[in-house]
C-alpha positions as CSV (number, residue, x, y, z in Angstrom):
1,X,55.2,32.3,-50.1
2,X,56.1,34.4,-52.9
3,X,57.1,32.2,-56.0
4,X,60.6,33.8,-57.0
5,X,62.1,30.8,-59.1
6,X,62.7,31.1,-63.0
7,X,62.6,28.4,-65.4
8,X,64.9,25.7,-64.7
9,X,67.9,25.6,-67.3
10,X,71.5,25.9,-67.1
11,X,73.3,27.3,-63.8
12,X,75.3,30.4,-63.7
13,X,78.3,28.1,-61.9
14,X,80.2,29.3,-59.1
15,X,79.0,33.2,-59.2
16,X,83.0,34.2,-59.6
17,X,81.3,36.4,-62.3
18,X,78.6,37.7,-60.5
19,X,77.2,40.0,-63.1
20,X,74.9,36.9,-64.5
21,X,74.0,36.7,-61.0
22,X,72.8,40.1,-60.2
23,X,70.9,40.5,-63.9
24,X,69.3,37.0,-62.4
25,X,68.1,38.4,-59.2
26,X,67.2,41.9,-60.3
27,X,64.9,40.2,-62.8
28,X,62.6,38.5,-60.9
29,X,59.6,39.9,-58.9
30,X,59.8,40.4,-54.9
31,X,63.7,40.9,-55.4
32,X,64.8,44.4,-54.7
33,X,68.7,45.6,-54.6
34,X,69.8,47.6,-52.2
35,X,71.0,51.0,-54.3
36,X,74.7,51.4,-54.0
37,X,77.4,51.4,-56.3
38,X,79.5,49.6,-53.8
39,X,78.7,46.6,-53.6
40,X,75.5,44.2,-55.0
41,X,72.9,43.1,-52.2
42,X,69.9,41.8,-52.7
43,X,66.7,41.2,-50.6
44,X,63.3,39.7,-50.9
45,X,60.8,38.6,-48.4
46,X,58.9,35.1,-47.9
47,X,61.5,33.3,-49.8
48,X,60.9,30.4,-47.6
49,X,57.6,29.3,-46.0
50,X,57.0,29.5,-42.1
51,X,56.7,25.5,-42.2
52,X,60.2,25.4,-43.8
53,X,61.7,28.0,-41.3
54,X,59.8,26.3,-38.5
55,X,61.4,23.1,-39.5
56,X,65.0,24.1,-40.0
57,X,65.0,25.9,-36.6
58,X,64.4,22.8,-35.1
59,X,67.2,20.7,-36.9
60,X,69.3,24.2,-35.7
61,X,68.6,23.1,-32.1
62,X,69.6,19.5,-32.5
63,X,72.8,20.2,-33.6
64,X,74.0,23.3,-32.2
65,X,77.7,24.4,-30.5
66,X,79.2,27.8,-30.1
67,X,80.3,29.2,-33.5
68,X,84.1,29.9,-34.4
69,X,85.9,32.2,-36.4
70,X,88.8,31.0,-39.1
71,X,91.3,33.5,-38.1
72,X,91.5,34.5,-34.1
73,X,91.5,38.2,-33.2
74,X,91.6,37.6,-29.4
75,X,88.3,39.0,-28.8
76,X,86.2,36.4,-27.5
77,X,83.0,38.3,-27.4
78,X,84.1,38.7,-31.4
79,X,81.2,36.0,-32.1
80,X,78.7,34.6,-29.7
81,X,76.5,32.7,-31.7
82,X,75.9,28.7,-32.0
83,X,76.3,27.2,-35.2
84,X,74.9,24.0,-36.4
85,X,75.5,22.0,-39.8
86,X,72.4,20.8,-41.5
87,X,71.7,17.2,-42.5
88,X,72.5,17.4,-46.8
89,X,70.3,14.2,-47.0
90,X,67.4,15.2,-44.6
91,X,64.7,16.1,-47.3
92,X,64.1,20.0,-45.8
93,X,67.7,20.9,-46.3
94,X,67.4,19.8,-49.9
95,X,64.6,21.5,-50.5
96,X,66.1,25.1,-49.3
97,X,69.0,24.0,-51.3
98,X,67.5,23.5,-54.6
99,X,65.3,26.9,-53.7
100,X,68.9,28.9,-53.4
101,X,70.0,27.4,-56.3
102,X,66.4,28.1,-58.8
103,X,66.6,31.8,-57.4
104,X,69.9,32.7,-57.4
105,X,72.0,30.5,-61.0
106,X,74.3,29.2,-58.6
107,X,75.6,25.6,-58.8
108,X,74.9,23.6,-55.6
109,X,78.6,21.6,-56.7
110,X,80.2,24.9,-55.4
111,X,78.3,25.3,-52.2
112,X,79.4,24.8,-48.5
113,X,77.3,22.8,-46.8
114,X,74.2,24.6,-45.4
115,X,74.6,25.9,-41.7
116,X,72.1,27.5,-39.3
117,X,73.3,29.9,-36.6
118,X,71.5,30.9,-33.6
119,X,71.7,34.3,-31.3
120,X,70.2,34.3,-27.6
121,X,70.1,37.6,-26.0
122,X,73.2,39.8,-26.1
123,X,74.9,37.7,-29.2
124,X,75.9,38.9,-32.1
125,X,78.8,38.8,-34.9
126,X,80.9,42.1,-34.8
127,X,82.1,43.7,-38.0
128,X,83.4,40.9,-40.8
129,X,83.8,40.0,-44.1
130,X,82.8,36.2,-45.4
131,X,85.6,35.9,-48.0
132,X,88.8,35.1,-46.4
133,X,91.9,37.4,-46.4
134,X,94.2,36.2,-49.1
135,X,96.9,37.6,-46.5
136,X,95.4,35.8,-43.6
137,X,97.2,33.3,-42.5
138,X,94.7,30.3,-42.7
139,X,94.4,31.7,-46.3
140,X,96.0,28.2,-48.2
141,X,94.2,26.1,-45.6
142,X,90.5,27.5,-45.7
143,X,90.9,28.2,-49.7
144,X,93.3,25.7,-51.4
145,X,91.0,23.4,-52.6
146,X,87.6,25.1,-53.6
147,X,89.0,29.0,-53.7
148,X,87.6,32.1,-51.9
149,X,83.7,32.6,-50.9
150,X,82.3,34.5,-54.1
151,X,78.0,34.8,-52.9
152,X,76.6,34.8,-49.5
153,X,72.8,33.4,-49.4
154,X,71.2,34.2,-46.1
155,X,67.8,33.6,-44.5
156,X,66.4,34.7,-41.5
157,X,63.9,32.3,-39.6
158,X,62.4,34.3,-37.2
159,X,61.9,37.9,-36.2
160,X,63.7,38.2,-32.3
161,X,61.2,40.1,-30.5
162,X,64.1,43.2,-30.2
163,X,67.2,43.6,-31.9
164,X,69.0,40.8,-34.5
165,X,69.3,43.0,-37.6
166,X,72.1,42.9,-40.4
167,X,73.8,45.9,-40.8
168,X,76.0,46.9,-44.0
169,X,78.1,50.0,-42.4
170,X,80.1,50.8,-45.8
171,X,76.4,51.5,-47.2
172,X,74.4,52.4,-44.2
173,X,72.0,49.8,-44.5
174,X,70.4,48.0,-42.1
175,X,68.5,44.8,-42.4
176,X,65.5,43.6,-39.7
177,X,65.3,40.5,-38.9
178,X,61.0,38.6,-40.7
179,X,60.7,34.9,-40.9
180,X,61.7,33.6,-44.6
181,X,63.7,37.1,-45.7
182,X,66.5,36.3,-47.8
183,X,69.5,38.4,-48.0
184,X,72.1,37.8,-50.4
185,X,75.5,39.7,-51.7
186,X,78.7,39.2,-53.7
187,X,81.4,38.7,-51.8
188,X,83.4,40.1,-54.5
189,X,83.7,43.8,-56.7
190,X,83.3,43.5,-61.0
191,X,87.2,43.6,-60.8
192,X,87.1,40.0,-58.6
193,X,89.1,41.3,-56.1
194,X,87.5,40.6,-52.4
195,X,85.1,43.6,-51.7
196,X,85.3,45.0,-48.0
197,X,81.9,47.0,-48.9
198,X,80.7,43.8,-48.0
199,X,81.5,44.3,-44.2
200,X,78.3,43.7,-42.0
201,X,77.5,42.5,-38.4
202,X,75.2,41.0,-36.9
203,X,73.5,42.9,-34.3
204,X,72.8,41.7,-30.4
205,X,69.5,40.5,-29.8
206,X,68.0,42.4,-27.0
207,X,65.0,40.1,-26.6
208,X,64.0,36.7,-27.7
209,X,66.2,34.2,-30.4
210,X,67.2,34.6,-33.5
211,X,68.3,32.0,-35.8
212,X,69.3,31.9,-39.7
213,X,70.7,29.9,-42.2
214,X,73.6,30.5,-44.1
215,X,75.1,29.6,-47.6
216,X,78.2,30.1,-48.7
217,X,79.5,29.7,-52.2
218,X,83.1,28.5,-53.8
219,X,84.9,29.3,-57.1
220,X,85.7,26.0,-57.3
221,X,83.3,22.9,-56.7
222,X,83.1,21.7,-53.0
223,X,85.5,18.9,-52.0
């Protein structure tokens, strides 16, 4: 596993000003951006071990159920995944929690709690944002306390045998599924307003499973 933590010192808070983020990411070895001016997405590969990945998949599977979205469309093939939330006291999840939070600046106090999703053949998660709309009418109930999503950490842990990848339409960029890649992305532009550059989906699997974990951060602490 490729060692992509700095020295341990201050955090970089909520990430509402992701620039400190970015620099932070860019810096370190194994990190690469994704070239665009529209938005900041970041990559790197073995971020987490094949033991760890191994490990959460099978916390995923204890505690799986179909996934939801916040604000209905009325397409109920909209998102076909299962969603699970992870144990915050099991020692695992706290160790891919303090990981995100060594690589990335961002305070753990403004983090959702970790989630793993998993796609069987023919899933996926059609074209979305993770911030939620300001207009959206589940705005003030999603976001009153902690505020919008500002950084989306994700890491994939497994490679399906076809199919599963991430794809980034606004920049033509698509992202295949490996066991312990990282992907992560400001939800937001330099101005703070939400970014819809950030639109991506997650592909059907056409063969085998695919499961990842997700982490989503708040400008405000987590309540």
């Amino acid at each position: 596993m490729t060692d992509l933590s700095l020295s341990p010192g201050a955090t970089l808070g909520s990430g509402l000003d992701g620039a400190p983020i970015a620099a932070r990411l860019i810096a370190q070895p194994g990190i690469q951006k994704v070239p665009s001016a529209k938005l900041d997405l970041f990559v790197a590969r073995g971020f987490l071990s094949p033991e760890q990945c191994a490990g959460v998949i099978e916390r995923i599977d204890a505690v799986r159920r179909p996934s939801t979205i916040a604000d209905s469309n009325g397409d109920a093939s909209y998102r076909t995944s299962e969603t699970g939330d992870l144990d915050p006291t099991d020692p695992l999840v706290i160790a891919v929690e303090a990981r995100i939070a060594a690589v990335t600046g961002l305070d753990g106090a403004h983090g959702e709690p970790l989630q793993g999703q998993r796609y069987a053949v023919g899933q996926e998660f059609k074209g979305h944002t993770d911030y939620f709309e300001p207009t959206g009418r589940d705005y003030q109930r999603y976001c009153g306390v902690a505020g919008n999503r500002t950084w989306t950490v994700m890491v994939y842990l497994n490679a399906p045998e076809a199919g599963g990848a991430t794809r980034f339409k606004a920049v033509d960029k698509i992202i295949h599924p490996e066991t312990g890649k990282m992907v992560a992305w400001n939800n937001r532009r330099a101005d703070g307003s939400p970014n819809p550059a950030t639109l991506h989906q997650g592909m059907k699997v056409r063969s085998g499973v695919k499961y990842v974990i997700t982490k989503w951060f708040r400008e405000k602490p987590w309540g």
